[in-house]
N, C-alpha and C positions, 0 to 999 in steps of 0.2 A: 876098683877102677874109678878113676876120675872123669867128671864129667863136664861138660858147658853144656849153656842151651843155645838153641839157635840163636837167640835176641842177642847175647853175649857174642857171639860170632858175627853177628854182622854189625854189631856198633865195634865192633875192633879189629876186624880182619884184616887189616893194612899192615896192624903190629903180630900178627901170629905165623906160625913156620903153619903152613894148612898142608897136610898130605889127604888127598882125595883115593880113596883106596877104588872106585868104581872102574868099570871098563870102561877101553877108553872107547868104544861107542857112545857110552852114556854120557861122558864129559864132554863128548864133542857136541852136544847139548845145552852144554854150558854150565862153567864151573868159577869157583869164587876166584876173583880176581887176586891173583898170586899164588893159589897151589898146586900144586908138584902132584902130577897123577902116576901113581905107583897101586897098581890093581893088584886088589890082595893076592890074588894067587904068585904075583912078584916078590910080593915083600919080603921073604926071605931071602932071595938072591938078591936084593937091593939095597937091604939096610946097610950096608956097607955105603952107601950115597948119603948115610942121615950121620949126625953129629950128637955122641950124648950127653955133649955141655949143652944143646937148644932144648927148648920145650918145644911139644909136635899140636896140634890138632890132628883128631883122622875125622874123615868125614868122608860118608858117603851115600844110598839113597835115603836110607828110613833109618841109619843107626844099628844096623847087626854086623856087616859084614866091616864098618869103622871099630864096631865093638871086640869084634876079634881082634882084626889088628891092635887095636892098642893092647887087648891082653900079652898077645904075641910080644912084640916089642915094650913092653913093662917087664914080659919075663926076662930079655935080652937085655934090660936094664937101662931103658929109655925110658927119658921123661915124657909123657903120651896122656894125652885127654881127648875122650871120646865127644863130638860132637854127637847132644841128644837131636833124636829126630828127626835126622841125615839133611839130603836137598829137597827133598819133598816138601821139609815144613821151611826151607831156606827161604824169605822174600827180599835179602839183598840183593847186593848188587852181581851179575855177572857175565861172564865172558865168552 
């Protein structure tokens, strides 16, 4: 599995496809400016909304439940990098 770190995400978040896999309770919290919240337990009825010419980030609180996801969808044959360390260790910017 592929990974970024948080410092990587948030000096480049402007240029990345981010899917936030957390509930959307948690997002309503506030999430990086431009990703697309699809709560894991979604992501299979949803991938159908992603594209597997883009690359994804997942990201979501501490990095487990990002970390399935991307497994999930790497088997499905998307390009997918887990964001280490979820929003917890996030100190950019957000929304």
């Amino acid at each position: 599995m592929k990974t970024m770190s948080v410092k990587e995400v948030e000096k480049q978040y402007e240029a990345l496809n981010i899917i936030d896999v957390r509930e959307t309770d948690e997002v309503a919290a506030g999430k990086i400016p431009g990703a697309v919240n699809i709560p894991l337990g979604l992501i299979e009825f949803r991938m159908n909304e992603l594209d597997k010419s883009k690359d994804y980030v997942m990201v979501c609180r501490s990095g487990g439940r990002s970390g399935q996801a991307t497994q999930f969808l790497e088997d499905q044959g998307f390009n997918v990098t887990n964001m280490d360390g979820g929003m917890m260790n996030y100190e950019g910017e957000t929304k």
